[in-house]
C-alpha positions in Angstrom: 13.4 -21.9 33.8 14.3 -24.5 31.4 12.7 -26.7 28.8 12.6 -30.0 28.3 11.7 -32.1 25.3 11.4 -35.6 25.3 10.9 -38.1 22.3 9.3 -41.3 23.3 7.8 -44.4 21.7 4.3 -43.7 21.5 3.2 -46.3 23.4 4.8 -45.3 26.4 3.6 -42.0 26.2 0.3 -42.7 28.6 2.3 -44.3 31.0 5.3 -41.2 31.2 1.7 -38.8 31.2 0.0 -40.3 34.2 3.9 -40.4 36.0 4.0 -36.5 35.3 0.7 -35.8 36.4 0.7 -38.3 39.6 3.9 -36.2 41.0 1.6 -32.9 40.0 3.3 -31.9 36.4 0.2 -30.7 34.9 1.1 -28.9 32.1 2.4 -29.9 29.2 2.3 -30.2 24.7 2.7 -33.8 22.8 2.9 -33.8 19.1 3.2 -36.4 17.2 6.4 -36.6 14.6 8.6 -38.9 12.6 12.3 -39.0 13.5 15.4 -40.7 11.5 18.9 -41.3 13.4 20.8 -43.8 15.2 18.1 -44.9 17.7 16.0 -47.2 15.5 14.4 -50.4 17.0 14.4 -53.2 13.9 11.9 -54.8 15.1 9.0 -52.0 15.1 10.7 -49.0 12.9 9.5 -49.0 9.2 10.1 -46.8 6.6 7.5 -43.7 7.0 4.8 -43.7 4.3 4.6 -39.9 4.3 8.0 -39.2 4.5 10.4 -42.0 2.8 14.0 -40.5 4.7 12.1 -40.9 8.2 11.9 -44.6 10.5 10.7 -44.1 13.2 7.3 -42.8 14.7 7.5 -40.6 18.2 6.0 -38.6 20.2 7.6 -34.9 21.4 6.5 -33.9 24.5 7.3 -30.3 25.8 7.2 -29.0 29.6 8.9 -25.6 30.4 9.6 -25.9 34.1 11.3 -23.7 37.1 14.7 -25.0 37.6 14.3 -27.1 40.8 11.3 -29.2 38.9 14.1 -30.4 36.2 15.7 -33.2 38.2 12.2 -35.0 39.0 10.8 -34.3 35.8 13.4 -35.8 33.9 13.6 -38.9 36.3 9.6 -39.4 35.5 10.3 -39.0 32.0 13.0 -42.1 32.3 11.8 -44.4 34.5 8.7 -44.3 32.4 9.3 -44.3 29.2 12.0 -46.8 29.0 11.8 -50.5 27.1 15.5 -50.9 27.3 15.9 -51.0 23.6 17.2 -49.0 21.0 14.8 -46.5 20.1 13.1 -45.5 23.4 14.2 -42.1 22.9 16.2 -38.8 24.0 15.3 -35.8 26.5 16.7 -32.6 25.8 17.1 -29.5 28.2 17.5 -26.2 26.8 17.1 -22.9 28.9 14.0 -20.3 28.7 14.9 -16.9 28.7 11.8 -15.7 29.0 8.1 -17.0 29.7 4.8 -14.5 28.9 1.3 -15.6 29.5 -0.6 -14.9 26.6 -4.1 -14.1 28.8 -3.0 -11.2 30.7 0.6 -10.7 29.6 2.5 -12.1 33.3 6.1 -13.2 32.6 8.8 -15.0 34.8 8.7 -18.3 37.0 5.7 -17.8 38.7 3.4 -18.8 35.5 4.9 -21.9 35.3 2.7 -23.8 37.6 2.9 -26.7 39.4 -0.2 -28.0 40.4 0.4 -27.7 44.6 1.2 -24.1 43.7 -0.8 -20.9 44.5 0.3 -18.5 42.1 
């Protein structure tokens, strides 16, 4: 299992949403943050109000997913989230050691879901 992380503009967030969920990537977190770094677009990245150090405004999205889902995911991620312009982002991949469902306690693979799966 792996996940992945994502920081987008958030006006493309909708659009990389619908692209997950169309291919059946259901479940997911988005929180919304304020970044600094290399990646700032001149034309839409202000100094943040609530924190003066930070430019730019994102949105982190989350998906834990079973190994063979990576590829597509991250393909989804790019194809819709991208302006072509500084700023549109980076996707990270880190591995899961470990998953637990909080409900009843299940662990492993099969409780990350997919929505065409059965388990």
């Amino acid at each position: 299992m792996k996940e992945i992380k994502a920081f987008l503009r958030p006006f493309m967030l909708n659009e990389v949403v619908n692209g997950l969920e169309k291919e059946g990537f259901c479940c997911l977190t988005v929180t919304a943050a304020e970044g600094t770094g290399n990646y700032t677009d001149p034309d839409t990245d202000f100094p943040s109000l609530k924190h003066p150090f930070s430019h730019s405004k994102v949105e982190k999205l989350e998906i834990v997913a079973r190994d063979e889902n990576v590829e597509p995911i991250v393909e989804i991620i790019h194809k819709h989230g991208k302006t072509g312009k500084p700023g549109d982002g980076l996707i990270y991949i880190t591995p899961v050691l470990e998953a637990y469902r909080v409900r009843d306690f299940k662990t492993g693979k099969k409780i990350i879901n997919h929505k065409n799966d059965q388990s």
